[in-house]
MOPAC internal coordinates of N, CA, C and O (Angstrom, degrees):
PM7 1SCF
backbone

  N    0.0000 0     0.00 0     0.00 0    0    0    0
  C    1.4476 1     0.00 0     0.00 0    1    0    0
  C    1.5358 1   108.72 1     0.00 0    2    1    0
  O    1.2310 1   117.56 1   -75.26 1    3    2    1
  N    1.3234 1   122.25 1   104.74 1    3    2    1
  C    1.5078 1   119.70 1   148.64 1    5    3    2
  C    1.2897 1   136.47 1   -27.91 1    6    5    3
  O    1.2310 1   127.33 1   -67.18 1    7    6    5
  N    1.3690 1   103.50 1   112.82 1    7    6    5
  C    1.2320 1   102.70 1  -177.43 1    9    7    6
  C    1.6530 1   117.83 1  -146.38 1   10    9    7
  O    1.2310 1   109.05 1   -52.65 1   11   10    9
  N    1.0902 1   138.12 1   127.35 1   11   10    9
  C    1.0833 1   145.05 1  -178.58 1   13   11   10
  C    2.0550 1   129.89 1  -163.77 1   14   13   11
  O    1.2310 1   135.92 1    13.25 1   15   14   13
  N    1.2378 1    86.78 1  -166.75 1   15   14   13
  C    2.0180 1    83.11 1   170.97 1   17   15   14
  C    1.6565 1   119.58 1   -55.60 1   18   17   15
  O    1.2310 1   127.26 1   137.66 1   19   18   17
  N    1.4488 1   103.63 1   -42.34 1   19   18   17
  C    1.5189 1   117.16 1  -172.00 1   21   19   18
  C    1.4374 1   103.99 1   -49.49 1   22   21   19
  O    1.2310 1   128.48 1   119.05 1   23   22   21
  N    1.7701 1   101.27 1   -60.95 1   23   22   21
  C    1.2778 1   121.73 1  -162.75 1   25   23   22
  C    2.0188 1   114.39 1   -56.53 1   26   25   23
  O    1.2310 1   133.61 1   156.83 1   27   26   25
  N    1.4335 1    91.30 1   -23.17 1   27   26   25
  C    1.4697 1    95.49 1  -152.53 1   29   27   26
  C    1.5388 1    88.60 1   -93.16 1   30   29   27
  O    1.2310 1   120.25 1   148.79 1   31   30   29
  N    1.7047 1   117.13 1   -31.21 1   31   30   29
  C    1.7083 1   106.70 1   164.83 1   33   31   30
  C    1.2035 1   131.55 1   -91.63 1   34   33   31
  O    1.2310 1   126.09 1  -178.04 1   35   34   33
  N    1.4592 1   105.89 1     1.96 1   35   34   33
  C    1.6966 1   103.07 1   132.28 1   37   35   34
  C    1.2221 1   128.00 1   -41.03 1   38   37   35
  O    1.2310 1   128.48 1   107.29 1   39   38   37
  N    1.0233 1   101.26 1   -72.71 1   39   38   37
  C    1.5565 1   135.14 1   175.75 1   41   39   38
  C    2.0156 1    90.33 1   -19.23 1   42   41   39
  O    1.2310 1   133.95 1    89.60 1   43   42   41
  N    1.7206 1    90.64 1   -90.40 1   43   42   41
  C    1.5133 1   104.78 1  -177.73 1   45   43   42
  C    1.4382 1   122.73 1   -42.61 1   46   45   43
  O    1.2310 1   114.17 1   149.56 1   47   46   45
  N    1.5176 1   128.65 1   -30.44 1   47   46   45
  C    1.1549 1   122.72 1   162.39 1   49   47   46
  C    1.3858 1   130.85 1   -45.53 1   50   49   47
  O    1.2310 1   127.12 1   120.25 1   51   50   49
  N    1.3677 1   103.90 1   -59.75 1   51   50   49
  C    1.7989 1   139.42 1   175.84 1   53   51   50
  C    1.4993 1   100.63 1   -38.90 1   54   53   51
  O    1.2310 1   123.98 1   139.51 1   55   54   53
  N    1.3086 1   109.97 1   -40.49 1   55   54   53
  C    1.2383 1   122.42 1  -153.08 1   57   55   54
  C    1.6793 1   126.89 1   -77.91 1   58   57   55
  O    1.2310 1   134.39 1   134.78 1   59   58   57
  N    1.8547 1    89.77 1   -45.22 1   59   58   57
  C    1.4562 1   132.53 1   137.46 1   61   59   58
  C    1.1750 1   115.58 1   -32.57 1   62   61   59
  O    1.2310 1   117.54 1    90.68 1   63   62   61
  N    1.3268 1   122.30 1   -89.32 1   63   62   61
  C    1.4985 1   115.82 1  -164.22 1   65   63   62
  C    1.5917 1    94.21 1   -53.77 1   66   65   63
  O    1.2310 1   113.23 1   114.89 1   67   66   65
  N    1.5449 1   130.40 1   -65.11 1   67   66   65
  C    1.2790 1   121.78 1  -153.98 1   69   67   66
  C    1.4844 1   110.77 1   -46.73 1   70   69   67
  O    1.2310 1   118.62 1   129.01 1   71   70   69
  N    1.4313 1   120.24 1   -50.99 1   71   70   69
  C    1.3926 1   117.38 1   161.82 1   73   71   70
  C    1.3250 1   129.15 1   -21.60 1   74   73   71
  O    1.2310 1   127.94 1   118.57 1   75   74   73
  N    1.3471 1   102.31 1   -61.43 1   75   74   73
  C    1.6755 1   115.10 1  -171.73 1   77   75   74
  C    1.5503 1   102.40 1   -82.70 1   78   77   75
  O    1.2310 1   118.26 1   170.95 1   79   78   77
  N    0.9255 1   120.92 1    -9.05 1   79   78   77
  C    1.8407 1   116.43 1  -159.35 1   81   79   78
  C    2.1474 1    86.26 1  -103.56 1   82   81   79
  O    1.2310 1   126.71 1   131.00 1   83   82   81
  N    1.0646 1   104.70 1   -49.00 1   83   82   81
  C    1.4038 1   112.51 1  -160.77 1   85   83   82
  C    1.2386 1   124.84 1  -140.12 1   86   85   83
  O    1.2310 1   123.29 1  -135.63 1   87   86   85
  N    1.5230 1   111.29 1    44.37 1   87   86   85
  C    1.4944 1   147.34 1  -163.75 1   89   87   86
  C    1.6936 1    97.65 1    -3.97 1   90   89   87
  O    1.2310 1   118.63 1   -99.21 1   91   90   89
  N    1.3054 1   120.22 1    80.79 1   91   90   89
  C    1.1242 1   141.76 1   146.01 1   93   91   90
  C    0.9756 1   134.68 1  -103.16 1   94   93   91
  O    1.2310 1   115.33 1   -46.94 1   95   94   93
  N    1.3397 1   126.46 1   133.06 1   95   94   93
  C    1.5556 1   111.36 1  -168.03 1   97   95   94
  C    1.6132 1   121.15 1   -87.77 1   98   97   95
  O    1.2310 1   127.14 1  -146.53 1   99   98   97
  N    1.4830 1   103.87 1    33.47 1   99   98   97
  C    1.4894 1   121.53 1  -177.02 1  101   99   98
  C    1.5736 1   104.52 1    67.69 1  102  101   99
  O    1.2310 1   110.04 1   151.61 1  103  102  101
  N    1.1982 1   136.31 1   -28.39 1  103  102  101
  C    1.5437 1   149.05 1  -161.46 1  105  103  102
  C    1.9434 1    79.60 1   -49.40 1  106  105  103
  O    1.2310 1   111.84 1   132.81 1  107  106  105
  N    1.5908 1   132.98 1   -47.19 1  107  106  105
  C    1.1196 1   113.61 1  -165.13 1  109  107  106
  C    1.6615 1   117.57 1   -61.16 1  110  109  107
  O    1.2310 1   134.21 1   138.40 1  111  110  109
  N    1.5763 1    90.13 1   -41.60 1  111  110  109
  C    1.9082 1    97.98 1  -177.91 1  113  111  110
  C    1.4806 1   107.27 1   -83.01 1  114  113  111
  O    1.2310 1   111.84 1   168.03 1  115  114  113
  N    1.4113 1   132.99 1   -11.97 1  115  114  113
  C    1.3804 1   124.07 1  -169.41 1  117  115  114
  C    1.3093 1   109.97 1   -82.38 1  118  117  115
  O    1.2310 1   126.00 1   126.69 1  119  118  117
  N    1.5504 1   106.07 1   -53.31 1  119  118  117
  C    1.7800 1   113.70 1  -172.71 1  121  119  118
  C    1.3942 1   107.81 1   -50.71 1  122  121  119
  O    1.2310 1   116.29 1   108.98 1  123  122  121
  N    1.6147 1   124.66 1   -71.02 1  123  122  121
  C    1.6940 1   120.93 1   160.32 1  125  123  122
  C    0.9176 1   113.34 1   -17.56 1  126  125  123
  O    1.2310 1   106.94 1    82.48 1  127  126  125
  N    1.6742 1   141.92 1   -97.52 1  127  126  125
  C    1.4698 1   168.62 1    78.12 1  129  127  126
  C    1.8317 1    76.60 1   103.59 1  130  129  127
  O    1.2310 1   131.67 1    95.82 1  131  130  129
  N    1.4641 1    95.07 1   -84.18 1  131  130  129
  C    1.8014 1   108.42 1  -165.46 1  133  131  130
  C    1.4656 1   115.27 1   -70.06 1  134  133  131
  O    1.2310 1   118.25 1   159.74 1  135  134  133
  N    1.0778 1   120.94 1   -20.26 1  135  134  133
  C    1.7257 1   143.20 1   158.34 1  137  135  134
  C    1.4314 1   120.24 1   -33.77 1  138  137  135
  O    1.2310 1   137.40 1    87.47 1  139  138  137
  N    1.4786 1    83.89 1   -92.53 1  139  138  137
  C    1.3938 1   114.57 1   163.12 1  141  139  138
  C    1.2357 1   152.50 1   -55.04 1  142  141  139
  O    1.2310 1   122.87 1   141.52 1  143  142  141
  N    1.2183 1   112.10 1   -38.48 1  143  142  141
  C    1.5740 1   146.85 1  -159.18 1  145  143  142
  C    1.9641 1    98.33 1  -115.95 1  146  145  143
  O    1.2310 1   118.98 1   127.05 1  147  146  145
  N    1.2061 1   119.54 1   -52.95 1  147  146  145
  C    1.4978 1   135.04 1  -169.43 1  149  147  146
  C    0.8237 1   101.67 1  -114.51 1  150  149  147
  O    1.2310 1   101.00 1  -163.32 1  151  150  149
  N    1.4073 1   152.16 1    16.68 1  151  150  149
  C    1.9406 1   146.74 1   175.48 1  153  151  150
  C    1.4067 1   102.66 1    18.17 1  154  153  151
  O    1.2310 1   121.50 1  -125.82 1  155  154  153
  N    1.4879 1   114.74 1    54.18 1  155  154  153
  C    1.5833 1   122.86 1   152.47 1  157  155  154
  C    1.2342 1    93.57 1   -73.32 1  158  157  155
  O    1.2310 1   119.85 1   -21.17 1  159  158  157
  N    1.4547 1   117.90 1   158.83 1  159  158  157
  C    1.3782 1   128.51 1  -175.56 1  161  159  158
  C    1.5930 1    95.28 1  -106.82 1  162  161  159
  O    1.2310 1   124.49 1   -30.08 1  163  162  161
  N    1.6809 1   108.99 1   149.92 1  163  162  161
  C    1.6028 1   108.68 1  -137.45 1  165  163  162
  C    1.9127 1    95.87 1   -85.69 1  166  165  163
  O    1.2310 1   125.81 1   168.57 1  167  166  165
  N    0.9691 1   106.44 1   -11.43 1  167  166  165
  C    2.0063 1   102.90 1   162.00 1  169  167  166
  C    1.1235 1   125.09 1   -81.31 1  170  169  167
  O    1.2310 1   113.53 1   162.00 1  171  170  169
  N    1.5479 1   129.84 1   -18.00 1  171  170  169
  C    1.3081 1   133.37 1   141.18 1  173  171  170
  C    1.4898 1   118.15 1   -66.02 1  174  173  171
  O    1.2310 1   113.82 1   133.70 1  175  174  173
  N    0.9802 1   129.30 1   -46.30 1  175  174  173
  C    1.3032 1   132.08 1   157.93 1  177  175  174
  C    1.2738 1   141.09 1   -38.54 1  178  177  175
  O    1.2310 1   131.57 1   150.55 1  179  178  177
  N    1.0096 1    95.27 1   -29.45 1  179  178  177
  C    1.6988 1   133.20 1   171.38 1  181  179  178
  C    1.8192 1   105.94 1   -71.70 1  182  181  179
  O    1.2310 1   135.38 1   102.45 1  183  182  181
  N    1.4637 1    87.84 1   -77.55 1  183  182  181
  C    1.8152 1    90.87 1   169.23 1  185  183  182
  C    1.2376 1   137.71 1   -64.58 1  186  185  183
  O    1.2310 1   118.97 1   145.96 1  187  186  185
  N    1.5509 1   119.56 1   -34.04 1  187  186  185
  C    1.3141 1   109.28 1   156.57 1  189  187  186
  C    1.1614 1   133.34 1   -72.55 1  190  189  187
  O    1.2310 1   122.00 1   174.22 1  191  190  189
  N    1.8432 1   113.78 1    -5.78 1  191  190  189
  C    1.2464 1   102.86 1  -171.24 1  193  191  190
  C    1.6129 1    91.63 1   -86.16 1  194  193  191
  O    1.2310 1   112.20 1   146.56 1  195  194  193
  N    1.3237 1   132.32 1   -33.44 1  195  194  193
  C    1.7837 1   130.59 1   163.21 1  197  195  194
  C    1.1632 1   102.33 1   -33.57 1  198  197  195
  O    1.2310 1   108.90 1   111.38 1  199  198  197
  N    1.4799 1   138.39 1   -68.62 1  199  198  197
  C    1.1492 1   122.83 1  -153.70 1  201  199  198
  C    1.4823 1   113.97 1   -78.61 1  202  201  199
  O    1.2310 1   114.05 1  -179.87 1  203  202  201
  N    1.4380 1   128.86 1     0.13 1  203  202  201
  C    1.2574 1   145.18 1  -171.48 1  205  203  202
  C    1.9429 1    92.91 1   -90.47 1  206  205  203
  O    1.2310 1   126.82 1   121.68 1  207  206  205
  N    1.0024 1   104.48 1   -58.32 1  207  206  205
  C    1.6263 1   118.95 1   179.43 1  209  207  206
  C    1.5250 1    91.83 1   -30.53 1  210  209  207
  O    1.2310 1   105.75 1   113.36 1  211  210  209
  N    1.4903 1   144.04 1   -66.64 1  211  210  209
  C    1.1226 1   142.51 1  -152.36 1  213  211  210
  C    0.9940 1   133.16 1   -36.21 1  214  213  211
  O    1.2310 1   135.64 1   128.46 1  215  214  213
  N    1.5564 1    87.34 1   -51.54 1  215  214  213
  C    1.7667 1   108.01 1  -165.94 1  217  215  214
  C    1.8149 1   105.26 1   -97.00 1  218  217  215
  O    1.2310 1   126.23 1   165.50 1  219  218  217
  N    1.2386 1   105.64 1   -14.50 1  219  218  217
  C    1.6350 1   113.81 1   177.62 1  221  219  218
  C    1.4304 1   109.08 1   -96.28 1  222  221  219
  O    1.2310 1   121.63 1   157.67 1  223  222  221
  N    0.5748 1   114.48 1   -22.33 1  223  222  221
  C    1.8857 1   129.66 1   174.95 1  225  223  222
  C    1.3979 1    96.29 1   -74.55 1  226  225  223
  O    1.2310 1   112.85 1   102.40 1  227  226  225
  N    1.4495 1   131.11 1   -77.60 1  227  226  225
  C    1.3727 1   131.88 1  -168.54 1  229  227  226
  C    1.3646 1   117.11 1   -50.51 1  230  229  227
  O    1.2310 1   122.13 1   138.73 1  231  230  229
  N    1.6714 1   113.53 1   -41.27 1  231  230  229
  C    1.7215 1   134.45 1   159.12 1  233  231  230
  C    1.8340 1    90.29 1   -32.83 1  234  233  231
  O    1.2310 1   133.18 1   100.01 1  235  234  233
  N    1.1511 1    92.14 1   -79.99 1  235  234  233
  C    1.7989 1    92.67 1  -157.45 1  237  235  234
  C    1.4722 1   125.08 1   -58.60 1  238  237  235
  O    1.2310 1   123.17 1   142.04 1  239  238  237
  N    1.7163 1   111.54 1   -37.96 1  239  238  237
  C    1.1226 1   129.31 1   172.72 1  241  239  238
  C    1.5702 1   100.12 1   -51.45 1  242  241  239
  O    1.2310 1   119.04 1   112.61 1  243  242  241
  N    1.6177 1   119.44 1   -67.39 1  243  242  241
  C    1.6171 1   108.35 1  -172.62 1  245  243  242
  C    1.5278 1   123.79 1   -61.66 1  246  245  243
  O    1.2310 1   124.32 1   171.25 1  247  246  245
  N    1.3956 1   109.31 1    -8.75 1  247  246  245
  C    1.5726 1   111.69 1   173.26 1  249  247  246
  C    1.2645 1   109.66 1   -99.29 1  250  249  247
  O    1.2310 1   111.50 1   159.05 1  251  250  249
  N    1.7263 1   133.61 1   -20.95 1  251  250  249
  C    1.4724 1   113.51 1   156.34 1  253  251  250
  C    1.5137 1   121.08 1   -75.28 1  254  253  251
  O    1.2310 1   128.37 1   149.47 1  255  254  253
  N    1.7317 1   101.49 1   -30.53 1  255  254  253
  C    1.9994 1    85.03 1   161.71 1  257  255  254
  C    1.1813 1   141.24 1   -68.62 1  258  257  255
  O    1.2310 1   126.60 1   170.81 1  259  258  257
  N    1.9700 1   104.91 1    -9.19 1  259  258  257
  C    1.5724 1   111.67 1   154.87 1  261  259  258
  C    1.5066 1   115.69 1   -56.74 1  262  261  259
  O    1.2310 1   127.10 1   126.90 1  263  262  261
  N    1.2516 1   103.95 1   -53.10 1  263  262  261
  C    1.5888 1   118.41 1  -175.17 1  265  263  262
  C    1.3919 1   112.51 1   -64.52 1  266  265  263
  O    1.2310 1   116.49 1   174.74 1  267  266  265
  N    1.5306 1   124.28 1    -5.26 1  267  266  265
  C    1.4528 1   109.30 1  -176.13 1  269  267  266
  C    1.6210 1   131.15 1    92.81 1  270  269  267
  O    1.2310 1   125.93 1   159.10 1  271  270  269
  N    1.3262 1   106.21 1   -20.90 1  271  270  269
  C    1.2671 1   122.85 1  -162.15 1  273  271  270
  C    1.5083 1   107.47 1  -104.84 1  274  273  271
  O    1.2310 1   116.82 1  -120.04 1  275  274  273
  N    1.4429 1   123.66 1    59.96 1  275  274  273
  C    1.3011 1   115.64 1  -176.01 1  277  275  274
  C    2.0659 1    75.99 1  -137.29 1  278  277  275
  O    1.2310 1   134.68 1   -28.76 1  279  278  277
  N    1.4185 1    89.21 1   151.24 1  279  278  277
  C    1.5391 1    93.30 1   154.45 1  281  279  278
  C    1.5891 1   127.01 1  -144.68 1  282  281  279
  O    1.2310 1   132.58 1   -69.68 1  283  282  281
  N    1.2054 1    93.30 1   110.32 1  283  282  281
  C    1.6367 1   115.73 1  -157.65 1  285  283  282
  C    1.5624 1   118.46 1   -40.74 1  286  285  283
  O    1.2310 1   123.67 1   127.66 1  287  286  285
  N    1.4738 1   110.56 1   -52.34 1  287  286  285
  C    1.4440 1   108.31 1  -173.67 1  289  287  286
  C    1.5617 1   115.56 1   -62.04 1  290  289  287
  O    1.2310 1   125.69 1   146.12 1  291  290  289
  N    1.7253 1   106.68 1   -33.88 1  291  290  289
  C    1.7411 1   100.00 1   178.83 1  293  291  290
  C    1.7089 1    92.05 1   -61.82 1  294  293  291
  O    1.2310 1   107.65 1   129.20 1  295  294  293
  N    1.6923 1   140.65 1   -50.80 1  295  294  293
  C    1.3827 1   135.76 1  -142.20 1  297  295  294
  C    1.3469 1    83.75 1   -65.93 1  298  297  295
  O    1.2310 1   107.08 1   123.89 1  299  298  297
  N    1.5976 1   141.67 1   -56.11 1  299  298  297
  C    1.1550 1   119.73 1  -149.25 1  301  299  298
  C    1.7289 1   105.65 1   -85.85 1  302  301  299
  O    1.2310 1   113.50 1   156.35 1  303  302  301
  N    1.4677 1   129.90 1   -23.65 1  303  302  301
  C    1.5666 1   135.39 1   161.84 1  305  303  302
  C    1.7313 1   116.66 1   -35.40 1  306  305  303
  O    1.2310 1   138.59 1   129.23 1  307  306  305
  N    1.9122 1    81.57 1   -50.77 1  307  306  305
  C    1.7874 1    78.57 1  -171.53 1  309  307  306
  C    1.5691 1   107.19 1  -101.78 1  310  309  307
  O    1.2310 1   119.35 1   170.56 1  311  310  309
  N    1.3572 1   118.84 1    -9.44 1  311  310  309
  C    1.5273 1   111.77 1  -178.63 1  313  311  310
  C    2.0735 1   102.22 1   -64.50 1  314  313  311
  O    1.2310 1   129.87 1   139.64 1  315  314  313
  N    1.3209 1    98.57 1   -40.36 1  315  314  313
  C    1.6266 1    81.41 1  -173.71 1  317  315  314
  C    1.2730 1   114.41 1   -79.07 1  318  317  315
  O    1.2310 1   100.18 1   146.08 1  319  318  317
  N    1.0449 1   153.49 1   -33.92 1  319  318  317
  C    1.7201 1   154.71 1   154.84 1  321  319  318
  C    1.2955 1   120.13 1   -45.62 1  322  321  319
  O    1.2310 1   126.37 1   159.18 1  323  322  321
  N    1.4875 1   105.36 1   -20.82 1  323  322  321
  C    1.8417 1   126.91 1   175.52 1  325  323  322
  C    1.4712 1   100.44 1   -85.33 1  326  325  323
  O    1.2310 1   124.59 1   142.46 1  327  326  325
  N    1.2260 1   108.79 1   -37.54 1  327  326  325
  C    1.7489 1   104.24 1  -178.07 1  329  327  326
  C    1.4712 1   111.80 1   -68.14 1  330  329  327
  O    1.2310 1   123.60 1   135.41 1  331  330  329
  N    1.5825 1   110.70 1   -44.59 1  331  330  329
  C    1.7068 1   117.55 1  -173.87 1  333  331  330
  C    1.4045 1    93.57 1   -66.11 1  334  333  331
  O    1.2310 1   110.57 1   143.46 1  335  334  333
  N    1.9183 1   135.32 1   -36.54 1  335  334  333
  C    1.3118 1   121.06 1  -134.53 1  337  335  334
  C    1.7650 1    81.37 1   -93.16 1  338  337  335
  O    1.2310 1   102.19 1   150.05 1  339  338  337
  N    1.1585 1   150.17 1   -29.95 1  339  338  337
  C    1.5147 1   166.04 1   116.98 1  341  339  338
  C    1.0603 1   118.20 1    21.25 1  342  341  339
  O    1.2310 1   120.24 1    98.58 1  343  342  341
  N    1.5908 1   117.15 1   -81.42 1  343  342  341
  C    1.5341 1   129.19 1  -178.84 1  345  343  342
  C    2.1903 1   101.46 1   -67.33 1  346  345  343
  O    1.2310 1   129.01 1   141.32 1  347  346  345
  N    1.3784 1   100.24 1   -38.68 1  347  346  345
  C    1.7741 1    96.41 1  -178.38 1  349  347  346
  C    1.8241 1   106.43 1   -59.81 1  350  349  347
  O    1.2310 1   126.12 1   125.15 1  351  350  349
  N    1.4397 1   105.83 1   -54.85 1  351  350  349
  C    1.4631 1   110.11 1   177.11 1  353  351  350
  C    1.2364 1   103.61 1   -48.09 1  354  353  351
  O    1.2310 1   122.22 1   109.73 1  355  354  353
  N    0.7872 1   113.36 1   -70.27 1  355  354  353
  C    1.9463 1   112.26 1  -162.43 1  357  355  354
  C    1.3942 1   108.21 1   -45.16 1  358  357  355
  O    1.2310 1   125.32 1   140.59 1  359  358  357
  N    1.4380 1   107.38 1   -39.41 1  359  358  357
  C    1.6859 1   106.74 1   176.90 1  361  359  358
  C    1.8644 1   121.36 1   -78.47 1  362  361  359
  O    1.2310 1   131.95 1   149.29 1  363  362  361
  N    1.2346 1    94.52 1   -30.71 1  363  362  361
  C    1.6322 1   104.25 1   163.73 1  365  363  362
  C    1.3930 1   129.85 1   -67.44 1  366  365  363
  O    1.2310 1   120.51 1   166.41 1  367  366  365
  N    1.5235 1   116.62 1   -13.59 1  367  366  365
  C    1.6746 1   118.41 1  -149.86 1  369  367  366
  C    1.7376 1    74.79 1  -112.77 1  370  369  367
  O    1.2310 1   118.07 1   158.61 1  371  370  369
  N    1.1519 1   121.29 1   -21.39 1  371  370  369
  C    1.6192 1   104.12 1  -178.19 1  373  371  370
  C    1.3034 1   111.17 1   -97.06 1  374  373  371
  O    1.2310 1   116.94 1   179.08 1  375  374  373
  N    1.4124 1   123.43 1    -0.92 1  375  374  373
  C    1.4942 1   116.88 1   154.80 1  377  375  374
  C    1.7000 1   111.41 1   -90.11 1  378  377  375
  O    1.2310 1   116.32 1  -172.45 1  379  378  377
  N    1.1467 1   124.59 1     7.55 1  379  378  377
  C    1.6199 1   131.60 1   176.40 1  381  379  378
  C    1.7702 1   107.04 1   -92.30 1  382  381  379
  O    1.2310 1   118.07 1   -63.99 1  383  382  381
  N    1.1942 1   121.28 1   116.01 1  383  382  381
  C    1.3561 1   118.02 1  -166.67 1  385  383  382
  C    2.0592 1   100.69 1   -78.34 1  386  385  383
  O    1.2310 1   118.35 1   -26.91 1  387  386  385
  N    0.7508 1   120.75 1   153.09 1  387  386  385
  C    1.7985 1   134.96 1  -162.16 1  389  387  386
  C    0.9664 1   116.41 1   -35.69 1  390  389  387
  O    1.2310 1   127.61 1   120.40 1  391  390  389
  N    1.7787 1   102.95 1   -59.60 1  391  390  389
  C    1.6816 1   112.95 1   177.59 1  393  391  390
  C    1.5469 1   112.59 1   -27.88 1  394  393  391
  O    1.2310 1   136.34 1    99.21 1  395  394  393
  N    1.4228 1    85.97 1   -80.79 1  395  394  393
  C    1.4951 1   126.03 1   173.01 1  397  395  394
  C    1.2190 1   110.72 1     4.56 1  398  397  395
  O    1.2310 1   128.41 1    98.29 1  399  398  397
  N    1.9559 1   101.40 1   -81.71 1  399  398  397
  C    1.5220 1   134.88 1  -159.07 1  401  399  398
  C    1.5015 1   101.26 1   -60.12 1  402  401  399
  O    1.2310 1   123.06 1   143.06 1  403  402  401
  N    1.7694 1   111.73 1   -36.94 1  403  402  401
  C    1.7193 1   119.75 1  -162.54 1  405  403  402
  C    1.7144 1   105.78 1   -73.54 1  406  405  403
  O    1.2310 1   132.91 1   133.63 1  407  406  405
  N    1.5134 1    92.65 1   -46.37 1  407  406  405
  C    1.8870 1   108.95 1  -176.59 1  409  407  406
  C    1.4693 1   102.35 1   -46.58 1  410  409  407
  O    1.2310 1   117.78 1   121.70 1  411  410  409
  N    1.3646 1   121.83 1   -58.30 1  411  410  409
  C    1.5563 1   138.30 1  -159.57 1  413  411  410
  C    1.3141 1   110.53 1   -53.91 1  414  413  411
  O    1.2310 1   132.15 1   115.19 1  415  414  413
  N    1.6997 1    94.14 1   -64.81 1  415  414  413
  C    1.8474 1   119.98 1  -174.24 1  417  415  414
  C    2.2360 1    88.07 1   -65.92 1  418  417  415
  O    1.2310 1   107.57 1   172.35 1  419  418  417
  N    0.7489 1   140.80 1    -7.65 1  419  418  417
  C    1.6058 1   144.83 1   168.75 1  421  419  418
  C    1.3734 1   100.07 1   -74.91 1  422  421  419
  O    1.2310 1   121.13 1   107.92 1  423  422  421
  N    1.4727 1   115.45 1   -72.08 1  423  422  421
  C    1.1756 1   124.51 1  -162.34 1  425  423  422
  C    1.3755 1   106.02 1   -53.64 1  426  425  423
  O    1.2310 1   120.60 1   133.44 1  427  426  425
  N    1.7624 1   116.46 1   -46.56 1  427  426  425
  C    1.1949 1   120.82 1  -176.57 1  429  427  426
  C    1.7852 1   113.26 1   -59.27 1  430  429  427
  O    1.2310 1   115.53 1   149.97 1  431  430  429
  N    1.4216 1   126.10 1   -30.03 1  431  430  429
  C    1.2995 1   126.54 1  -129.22 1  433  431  430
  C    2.1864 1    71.53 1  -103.51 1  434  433  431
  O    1.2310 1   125.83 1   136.05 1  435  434  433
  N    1.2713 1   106.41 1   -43.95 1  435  434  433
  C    1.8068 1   106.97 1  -178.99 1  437  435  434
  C    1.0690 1   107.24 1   -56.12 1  438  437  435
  O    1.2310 1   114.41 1   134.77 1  439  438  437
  N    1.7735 1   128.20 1   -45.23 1  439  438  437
  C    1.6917 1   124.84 1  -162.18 1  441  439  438
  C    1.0757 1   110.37 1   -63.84 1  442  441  439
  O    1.2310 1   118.33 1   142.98 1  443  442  441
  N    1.6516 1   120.79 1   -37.02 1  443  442  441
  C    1.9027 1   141.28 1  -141.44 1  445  443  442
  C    1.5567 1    76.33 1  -101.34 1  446  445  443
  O    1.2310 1   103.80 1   135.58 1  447  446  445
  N    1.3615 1   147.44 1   -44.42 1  447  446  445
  C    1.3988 1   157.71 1   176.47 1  449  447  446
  C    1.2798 1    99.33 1   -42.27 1  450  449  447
  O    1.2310 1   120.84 1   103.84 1  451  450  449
  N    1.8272 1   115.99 1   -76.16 1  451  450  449
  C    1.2020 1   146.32 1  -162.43 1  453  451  450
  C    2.1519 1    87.59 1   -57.51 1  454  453  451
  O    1.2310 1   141.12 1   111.91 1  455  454  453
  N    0.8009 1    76.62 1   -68.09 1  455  454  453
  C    1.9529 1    75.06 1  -154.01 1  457  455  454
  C    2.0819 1   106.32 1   -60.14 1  458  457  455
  O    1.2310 1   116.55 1   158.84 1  459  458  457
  N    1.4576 1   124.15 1   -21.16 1  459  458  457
  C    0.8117 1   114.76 1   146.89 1  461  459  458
  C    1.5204 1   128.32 1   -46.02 1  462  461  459
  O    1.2310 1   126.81 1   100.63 1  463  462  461
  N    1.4334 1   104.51 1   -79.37 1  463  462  461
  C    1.9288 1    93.34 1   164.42 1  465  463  462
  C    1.1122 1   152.50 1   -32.46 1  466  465  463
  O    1.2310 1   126.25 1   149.11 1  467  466  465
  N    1.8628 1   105.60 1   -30.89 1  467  466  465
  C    1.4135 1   113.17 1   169.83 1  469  467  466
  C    1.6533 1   114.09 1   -97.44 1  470  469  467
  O    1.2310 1   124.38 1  -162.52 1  471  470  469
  N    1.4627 1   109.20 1    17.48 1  471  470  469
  C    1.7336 1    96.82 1  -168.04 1  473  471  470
  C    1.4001 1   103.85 1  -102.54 1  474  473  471
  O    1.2310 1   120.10 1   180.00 1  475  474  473

C-alpha cells in the first residue's frame, strides 16, 4: 500500500472540501482514507483523524462566519456536551477491541448514508 506525503495530502484535501461542502468534520473520509488506503491501525486513525478535524474545522468554521451562515446559540449548546461527549469517546473507543470499533463506525457511516438518501 502506498503511502507517503502526497498520499496523506490527498487525504487532507478530500477532507477539506468534504468539510466545507457537507459540514463534516472529514472524521468520515479520514478514518477509512488512513485505514484502508495507509494501513494506519483504526485507533490511530481515529485520533489523528481528531486532531486533523482542528485545523480543518476552524478553516471552514471562519469562512462560514465570513459567509454568515453559522448559528451561534446551537455552536455554543452543542460545543459544550460535544466537548464532554469527546474526551468520554476517546476513552471508550480504546476499551472497544478493532473489529468491533471498524464494524460499528461501518454500520454507522451506511445508516447516516442510508437515511440521507431516503429523506
Amino acid at each position: 500500500m502506498p503511502t507517503g506525503p502526497l498520499l496523506y495530502a490527498t487525504i487532507g484535501l478530500l477532507a477539506g472540501l468534504a468539510s466545507g461542502c457537507f459540514g463534516i468534520g472529514g472524521g468520515a473520509l479520514i478514518v477509512p482514507a488512513l485505514t484502508l488506503l495507509c494501513g494506519v491501525p483504526y485507533h490511530v486513525a481515529v485520533g489523528t483523524s481528531l486532531a486533523l478535524i482542528i485545523p480543518i474545522s476552524l478553516a471552514g468554521s471562519f469562512t462560514s462566519w465570513r459567509l454568515h451562515t453559522v448559528e451561534w446559540k446551537i455552536v455554543l449548546a452543542c460545543a459544550l456536551t460535544g466537548i464532554l461527549g469527546a474526551i468520554l469517546g476517546s476513552l471508550l473507543i480504546q476499551k472497544i477491541p478493532e473489529l468491533i470499533a471498524r464494524r460499528a463506525f461501518a454500520l454507522f457511516l451506511l445508516y447516516a448514508a442510508w437515511r440521507l438518501w431516503t429523506k
